[in-house]
N, C-alpha and C positions, 0 to 999 in steps of 0.2 A: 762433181769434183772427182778427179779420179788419184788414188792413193799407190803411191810409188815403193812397193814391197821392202825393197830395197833401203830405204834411207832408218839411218841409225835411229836408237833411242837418244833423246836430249840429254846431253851432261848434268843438266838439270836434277831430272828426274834418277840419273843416275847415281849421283851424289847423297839426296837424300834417302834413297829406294833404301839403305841399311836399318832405317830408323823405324820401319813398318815392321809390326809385333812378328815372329820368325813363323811363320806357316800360317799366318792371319790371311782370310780372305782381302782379297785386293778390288776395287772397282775402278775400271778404265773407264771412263767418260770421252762420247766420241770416236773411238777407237782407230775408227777409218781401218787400214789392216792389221791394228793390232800388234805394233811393233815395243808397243810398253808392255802390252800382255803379254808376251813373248819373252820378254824381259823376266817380269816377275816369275810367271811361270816355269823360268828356267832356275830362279829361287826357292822355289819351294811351296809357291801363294796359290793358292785356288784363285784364278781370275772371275771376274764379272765382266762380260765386254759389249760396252754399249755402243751403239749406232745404228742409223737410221736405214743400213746399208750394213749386212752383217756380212754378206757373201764376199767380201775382200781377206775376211781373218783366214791363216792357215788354223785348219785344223788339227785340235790341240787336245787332247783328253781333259786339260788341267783350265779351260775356256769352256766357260759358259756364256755363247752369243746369245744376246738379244734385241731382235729388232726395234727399237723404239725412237718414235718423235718425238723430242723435247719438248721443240716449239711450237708455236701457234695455240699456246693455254692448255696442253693438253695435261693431264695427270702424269706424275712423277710416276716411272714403270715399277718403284722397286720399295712399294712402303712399305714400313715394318724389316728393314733388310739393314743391317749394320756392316760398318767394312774396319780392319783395320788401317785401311789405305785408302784413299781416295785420288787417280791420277786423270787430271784432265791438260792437255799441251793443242794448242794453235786452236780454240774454239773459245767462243763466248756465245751464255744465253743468260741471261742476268736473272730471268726470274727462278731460275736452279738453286742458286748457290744456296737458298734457307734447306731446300731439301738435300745437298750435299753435307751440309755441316752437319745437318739430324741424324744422316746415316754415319757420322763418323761412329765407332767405339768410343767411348773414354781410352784418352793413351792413344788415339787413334792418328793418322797423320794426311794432312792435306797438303796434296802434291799440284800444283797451278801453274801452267805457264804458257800465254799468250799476249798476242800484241798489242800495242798502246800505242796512243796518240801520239801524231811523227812519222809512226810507219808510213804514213801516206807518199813521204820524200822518196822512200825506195820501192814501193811499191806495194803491190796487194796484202792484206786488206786497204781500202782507203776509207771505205764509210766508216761514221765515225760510230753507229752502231755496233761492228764487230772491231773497235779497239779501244781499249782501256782511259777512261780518263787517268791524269794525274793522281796517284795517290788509292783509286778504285779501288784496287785487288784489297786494299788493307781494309778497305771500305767494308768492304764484304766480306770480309773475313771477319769482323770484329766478334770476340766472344774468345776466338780460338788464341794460342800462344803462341809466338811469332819465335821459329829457330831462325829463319834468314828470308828477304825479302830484297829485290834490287827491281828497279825500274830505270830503264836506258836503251842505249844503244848497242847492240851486240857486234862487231868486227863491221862495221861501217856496211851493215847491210839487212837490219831490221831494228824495228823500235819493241822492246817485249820490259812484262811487267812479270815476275817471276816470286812464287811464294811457298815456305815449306813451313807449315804449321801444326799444333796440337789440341787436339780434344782435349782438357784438362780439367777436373772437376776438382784438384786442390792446386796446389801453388802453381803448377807447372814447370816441376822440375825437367829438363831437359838433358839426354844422354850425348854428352858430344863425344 
């Protein structure tokens, strides 16, 4: 798959990115070239940036690439390693998400947004492997503390399930 340097960060991700602790490490998951890490980075966040394919990130003092394969069962690249942020956009690997949420912080914030069943009508992904059931993302998140969450259709041209969540280990009061 080749990554278009060029295309923005999600409004998504842009949105919630205030709510990650202010100079907290951040973990992009996926990264492809690194245009969320670039983001944060320009925040103030020491990045984490993962992919299976690190040679697309620019080089970034504030990025730390690491090459790693999710899939195929292999070992989580980053145990023992906490983040205040966690962003992962257009990828799913379902058997991560226990070790994504371990790595949050308390207070920590889970940044998610990829496609969901539907997209098939507009196109890539279609398998139904790389798109969200109904309802999933919350699935898999359960535990964490849900600030916003939307599953649909985005400007009549992708079907995406989107989630901004918190590590909370008491009520989960949330800063709007």
């Amino acid at each position: 798959m080749t990554h278009d340097h060029t295309v923005a960060p999600s409004p998504w991700i842009i949105r919630f990115a205030p709510l990650i602790r202010v100079g907290g490490p951040v973990l992009d998951v996926a990264c492809g070239a690194g245009r969320h890490s670039q983001l944060f980075t320009q925040s103030g966040h020491p990045v984490t940036a993962l992919d299976q394919d690190t040679s697309l990130i620019h080089p970034n003092p504030h990025i730390t690439a690491i090459k790693a394969d999710l899939e195929n069962g292999n070992p989580w690249p980053l145990p023992n390693h906490t983040f205040a942020g966690i962003v992962v956009t257009n990828y799913l690997c379902r058997p991560i998400f226990p070790a994504l949420i371990q790595a949050l912080e308390p207070g920590g914030i889970f940044l998610y947004e990829t496609f969901a069943a539907g997209n098939e009508a507009f196109g890539r992904p279609r398998n139904p492997d790389f798109l969200l059931a109904r309802g999933e993302l919350l699935n898999q998140t359960q535990g964490l503390t849900v600030i916003a969450y939307e599953d649909g259709i985005v400007a009549q041209e992708k079907v995406v399930q989107r989630i901004c969540a918190m590590k909370s280990d008491g009520p989960g009061i949330i800063p709007l």
